[in-house]
C-alpha positions in Angstrom: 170.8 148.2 129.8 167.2 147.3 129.0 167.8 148.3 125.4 170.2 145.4 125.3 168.0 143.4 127.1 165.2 143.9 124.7 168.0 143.3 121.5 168.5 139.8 123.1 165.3 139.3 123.5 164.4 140.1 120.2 167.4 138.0 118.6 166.4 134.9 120.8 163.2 135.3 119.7 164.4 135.3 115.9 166.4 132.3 116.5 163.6 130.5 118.0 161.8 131.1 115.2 163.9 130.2 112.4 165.0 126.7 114.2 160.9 125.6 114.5 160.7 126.9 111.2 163.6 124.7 109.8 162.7 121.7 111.9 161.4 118.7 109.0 158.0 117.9 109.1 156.6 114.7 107.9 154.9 115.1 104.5 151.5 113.7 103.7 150.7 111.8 100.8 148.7 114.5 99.2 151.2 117.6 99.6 153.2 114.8 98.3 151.6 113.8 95.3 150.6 118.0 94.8 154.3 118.8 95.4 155.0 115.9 92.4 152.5 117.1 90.0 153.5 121.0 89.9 157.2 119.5 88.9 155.7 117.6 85.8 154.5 119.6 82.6 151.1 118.9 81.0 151.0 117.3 77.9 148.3 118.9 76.3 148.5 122.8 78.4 150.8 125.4 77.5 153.2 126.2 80.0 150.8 124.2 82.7 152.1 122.0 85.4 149.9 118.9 86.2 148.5 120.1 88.9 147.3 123.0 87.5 145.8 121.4 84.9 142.0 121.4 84.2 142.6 118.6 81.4 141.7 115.2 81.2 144.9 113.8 80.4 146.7 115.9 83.6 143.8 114.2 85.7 145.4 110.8 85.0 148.6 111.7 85.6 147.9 113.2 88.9 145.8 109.7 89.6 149.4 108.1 88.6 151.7 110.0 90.8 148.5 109.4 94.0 148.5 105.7 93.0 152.5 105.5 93.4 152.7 107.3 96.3 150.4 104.7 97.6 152.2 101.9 96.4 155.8 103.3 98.3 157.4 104.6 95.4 160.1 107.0 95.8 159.8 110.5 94.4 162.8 109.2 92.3 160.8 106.5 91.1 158.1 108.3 90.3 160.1 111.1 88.4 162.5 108.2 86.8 158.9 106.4 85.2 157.4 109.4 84.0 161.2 110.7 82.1 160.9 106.9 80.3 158.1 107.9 79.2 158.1 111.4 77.8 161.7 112.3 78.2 163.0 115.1 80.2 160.9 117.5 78.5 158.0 117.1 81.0 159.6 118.3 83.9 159.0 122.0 84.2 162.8 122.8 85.3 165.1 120.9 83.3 167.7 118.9 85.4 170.6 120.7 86.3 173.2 118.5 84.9 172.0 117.6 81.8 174.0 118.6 78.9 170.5 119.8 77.0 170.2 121.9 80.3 173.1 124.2 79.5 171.3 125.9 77.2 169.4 127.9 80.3 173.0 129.1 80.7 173.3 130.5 77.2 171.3 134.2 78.2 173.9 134.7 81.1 177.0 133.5 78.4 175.6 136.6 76.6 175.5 139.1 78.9 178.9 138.0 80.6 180.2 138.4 76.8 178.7 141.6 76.0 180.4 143.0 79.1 183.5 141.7 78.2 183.1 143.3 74.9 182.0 146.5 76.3 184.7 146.9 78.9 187.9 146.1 76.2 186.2 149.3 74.0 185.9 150.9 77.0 189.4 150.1 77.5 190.4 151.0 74.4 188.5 154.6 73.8 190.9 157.6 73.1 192.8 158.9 75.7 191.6 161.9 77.5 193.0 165.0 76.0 196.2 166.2 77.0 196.7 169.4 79.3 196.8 172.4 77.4 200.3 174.3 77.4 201.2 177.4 78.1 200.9 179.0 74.9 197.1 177.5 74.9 196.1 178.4 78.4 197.9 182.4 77.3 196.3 182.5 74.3 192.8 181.4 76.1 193.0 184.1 78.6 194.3 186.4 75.8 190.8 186.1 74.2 188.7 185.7 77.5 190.2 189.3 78.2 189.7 190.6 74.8 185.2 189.3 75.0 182.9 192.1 76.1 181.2 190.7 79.6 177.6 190.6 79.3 
């Protein structure tokens, strides 16, 4: 009984915790200009977000995305001024429903192919010998009789 007890306990306890943890909180301006400047690919970095950044030219862009946020823009907004200028390329994830964004689907094509492939051979590899008959089995013991045991 107080092992059941303690399991209830335990799963209220787990319940609580997920429902404060999924309760919305209100963002600040700086997680959200931080949030909006690790979506958006530096310019002049390799592989850097904006907010990773050290360079000058990530600098101003963060300044952009804090001086928007300021001003009310949306995070659409913001995203849909910084796509006029420099295209969908400078967002780090490319947008899900973009036709150039299919080609993140082209590694998993592969591999779904390649099993395909592999299974039909698979499918298709000879036959598993057929039982031996009785004149193979009686001439196998024949000769199994006929070896010296060591």
């Amino acid at each position: 009984m107080t092992a059941r007890i303690a399991i209830l306990i335990g799963l209220l306890a787990v319940a609580v915790a997920v429902a404060v943890a999924a309760v919305p909180r209100a963002e600040s301006p700086a997680d959200r200009v931080a949030r909006l400047s690790s979506e958006l690919r530096c310019p002049v970095c390799q592989g850097l977000s904006v907010e990773d950044s050290p360079s000058d030219t990530a600098r101003q862009m963060r300044q952009l995305v804090a001086q928007r946020v300021q001003q009310g823009w949306t995070d659409d907004q913001i995203r849909a001024e910084f796509r006029a200028a420099y295209g969908d390329w400078i967002f780090l994830a490319p947008p899900l429903f973009d036709p150039r964004g299919a080609i993140w689907l082209v590694p998993l094509a592969v591999v779904v192919a390649g099993s395909a492939i592999v299974a039909v051979r698979m499918r298709r590899a000879a036959p598993p010998p057929a039982a031996p008959t009785e004149a193979q089995l009686a001439l196998l013991r024949e000769r199994a009789l006929e070896e010296p045991a060591e």
